[in-house]
N, C-alpha and C positions, 0 to 999 in steps of 0.2 A: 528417425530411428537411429540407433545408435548402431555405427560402423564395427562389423566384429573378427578380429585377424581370420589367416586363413582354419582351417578347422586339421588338430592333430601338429600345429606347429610349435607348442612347449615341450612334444615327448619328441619330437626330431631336433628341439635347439641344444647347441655345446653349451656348457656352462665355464664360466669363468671367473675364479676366482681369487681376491683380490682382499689381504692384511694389510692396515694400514696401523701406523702407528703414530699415534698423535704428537702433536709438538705442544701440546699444552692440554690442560684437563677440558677433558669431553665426556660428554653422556648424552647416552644417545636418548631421543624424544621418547617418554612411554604412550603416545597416542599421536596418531595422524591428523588429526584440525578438520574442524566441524563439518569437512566438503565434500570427510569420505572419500578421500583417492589414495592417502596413501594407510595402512590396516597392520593392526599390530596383532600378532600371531602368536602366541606362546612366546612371545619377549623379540619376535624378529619382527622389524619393519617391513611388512611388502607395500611394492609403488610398483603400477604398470607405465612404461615408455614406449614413445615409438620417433624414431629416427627416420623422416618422412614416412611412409607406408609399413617400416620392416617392426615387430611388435619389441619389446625388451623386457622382460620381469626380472625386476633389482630385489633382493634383500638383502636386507643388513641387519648384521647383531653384533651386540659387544659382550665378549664372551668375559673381558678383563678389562679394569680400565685403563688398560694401557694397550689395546688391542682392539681395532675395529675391521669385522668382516664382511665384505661386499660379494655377492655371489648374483653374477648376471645371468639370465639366459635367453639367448637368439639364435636363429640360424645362420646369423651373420657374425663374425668377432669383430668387426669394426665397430657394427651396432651395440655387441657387449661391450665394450671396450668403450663405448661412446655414454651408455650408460651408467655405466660404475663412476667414471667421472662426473657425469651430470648430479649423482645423488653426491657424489663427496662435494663438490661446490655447492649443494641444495643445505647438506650440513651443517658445515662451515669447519668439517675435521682438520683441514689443514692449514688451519687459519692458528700461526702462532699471537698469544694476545699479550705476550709476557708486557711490552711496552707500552701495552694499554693501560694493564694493571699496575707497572709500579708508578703509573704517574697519576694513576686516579685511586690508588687503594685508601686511601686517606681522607680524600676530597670529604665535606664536609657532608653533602648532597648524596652520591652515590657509593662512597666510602663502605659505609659498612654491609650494603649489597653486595659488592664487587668481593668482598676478601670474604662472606659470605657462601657467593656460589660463582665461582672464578671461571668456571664451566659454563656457562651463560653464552647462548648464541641468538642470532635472528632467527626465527624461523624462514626458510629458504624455498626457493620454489626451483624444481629441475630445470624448469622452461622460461626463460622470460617471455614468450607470447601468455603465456599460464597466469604469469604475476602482473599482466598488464590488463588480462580481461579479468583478474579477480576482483581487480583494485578498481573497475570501472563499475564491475556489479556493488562493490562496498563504498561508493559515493554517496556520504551525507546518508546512510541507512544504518541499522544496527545490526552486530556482526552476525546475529541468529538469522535475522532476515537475508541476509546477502548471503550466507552458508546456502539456506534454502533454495537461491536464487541458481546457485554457483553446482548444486547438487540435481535438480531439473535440468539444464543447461547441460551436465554430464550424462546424466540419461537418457534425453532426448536425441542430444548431438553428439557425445563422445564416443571413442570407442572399447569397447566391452570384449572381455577373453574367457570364454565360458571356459579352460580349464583353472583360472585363478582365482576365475569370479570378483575379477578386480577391473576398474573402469581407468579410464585416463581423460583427459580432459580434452574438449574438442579442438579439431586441427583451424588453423587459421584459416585454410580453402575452406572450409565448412564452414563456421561461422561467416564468411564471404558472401556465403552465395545463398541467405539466408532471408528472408524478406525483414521487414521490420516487425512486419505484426509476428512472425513466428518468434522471433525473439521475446517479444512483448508476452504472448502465451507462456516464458517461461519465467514471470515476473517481472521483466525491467522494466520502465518508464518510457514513451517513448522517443525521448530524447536517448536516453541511456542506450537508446538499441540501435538508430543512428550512427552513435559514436563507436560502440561496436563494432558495429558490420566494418564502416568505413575504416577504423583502426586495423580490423582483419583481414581487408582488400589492400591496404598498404603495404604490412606484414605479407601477406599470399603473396603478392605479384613482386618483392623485395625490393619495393621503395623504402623500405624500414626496415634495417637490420640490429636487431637487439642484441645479437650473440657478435658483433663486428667490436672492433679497436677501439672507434670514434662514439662513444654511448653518447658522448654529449649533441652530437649530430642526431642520433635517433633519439634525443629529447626535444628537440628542436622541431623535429618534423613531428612529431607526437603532437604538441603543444600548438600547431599549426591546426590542428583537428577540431570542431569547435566539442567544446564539453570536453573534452582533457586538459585539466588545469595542472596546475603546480602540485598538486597534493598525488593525483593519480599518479605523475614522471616520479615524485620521490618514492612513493610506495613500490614503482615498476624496480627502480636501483634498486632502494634497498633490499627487497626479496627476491628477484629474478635476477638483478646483475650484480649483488655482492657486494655493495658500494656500502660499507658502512658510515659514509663522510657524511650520506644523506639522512634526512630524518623527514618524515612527511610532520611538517611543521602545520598544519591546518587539521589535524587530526582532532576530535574532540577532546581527548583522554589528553593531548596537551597545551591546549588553550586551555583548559578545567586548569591541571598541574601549574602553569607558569603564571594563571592566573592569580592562582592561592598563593603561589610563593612570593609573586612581587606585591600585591596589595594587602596577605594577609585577609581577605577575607574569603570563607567556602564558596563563597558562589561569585566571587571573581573571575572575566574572560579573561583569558589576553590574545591580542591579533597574532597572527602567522606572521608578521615582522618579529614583534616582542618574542616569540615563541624560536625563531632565528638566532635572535641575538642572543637570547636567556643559552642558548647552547654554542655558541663560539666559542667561547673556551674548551670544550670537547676537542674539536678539530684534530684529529681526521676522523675522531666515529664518531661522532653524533648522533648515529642510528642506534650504535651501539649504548653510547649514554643515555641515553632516553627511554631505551628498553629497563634499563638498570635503575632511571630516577622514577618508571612509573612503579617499580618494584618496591621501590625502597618507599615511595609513597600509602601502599596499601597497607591497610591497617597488620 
């Protein structure tokens, strides 16, 4: 059953809030992604957080495009304070792209995307523990199904704020201390629950720090887990740690893409090497360009 803050702690939390002004054009998402955690309200984002135990409700709206407003509340200001950052890095508001753009506005591939919609982000996750267990449930399955999988999972395990009526996604102790078959109950395989559990006893006990200096270390140990491959660590970067250098190059949408491109023909593969290399010239986004070359692909 889902964990639920203490009862009457949004009408005793400070609020605090927080104008950001961007360094490059941004818009903010009009819909929160299939998993249902983060709810779009009369044009403001709400996302529930929690900074170990203490609860946090973020919204955000852009009232102008050249203004974006964060409004936290907890009973703690570290915690607010903790979360108004977490959603601005979830964003990518303060992510200048200008050097992105003038050297790919032209490109031949993702050119007329980019000068297009120049406001183009990753979708981001608050939590890297969040973007590491999404990306285990979306292993080799299709996104409706692993939405499904990733929205049980929050029901069951998460924890729930009957004043928001908004959920957050379960904490890494939780998922821990979980058996397999109860993970399995929530759809996964059970290999996938396995990897799981064990990736969130690593995380719980912080032999695995996502949110540290050294990412590449907690890729390292990641990848030491059996059933987290290459594809799951890039996904974790690029939407939980920011890293748009990464691209989950084993992705289907682009072995499909670099297939067609390099053979020419529609139902050409291509391997997660060729899918590598096809994006080197990107360097440093490649998460970024890929987001932009699958755009620019769609009819």
């Amino acid at each position: 059953m889902s964990a639920a803050p203490a009862a009457g702690w949004l009408q005793d939390a400070l609020e605090l809030r927080v104008e950001v002004r961007p360094r490059w054009p941004f818009a903010l998402p009009r819909n929160g992604g299939l998993d249902g955690l983060m709810r779009n309200r009369s044009g403001v984002q709400h996302r529930l957080l929690h900074l170990g135990a203490e609860p946090v409700l973020v919204r955000v709206a852009q009232p102008a495009r050249d203004r974006v407003l964060f409004c936290a509340h907890s009973v703690d200001r570290a915690a607010a304070e903790w979360g108004v950052e977490r959603m601005r890095a979830a964003l990518g508001v303060d992510r200048d792209l200008r050097a992105f753009y003038e050297r790919f506005r032209l490109d031949p591939l993702i050119g007329r995307a980019v000068r297009r919609n120049p406001a183009l982000r990753i979708t981001g996750r608050p939590d890297p523990f969040e973007a590491l267990v999404w990306a285990i449930c979306e292993q080799l399955i299709e996104s409706e199904r692993a939405a499904e999988i990733q929205r049980r999972l929050t029901r069951r395990l998460g924890r729930f704020c009957v004043h928001s009526r908004l959920h957050d996604s379960p904490a890494a102790a939780t998922l821990a201390s979980q058996t397999p078959a109860a993970l399995e109950a929530c759809g996964l395989s059970g290999l996938r629950s396995t990897t799981l559990r064990r990736a969130a006893t690593e995380v719980a006990r912080g032999r695995v720090d996502l949110l540290g200096a050294d990412q590449e270390r907690s890729w390292q140990q990641l990848r030491a887990i059996p059933g987290i491959g290459s594809w799951t660590v890039q996904k974790l970067a690029l939407t939980g740690q920011g890293r748009l250098d990464q691209l989950p190059a084993g992705d289907l949408a682009y072995l499909k893409l670099v297939g067609r491109l390099r053979g020419g023909h529609p139902k050409a593969r291509a391997t997660e090497r060729e899918v590598i290399e096809f994006f080197e010239p990107y360097a440093p986004w490649a998460g970024l360009a890929g987001a932009y070359a699958l755009r620019a692909s769609s009819p």
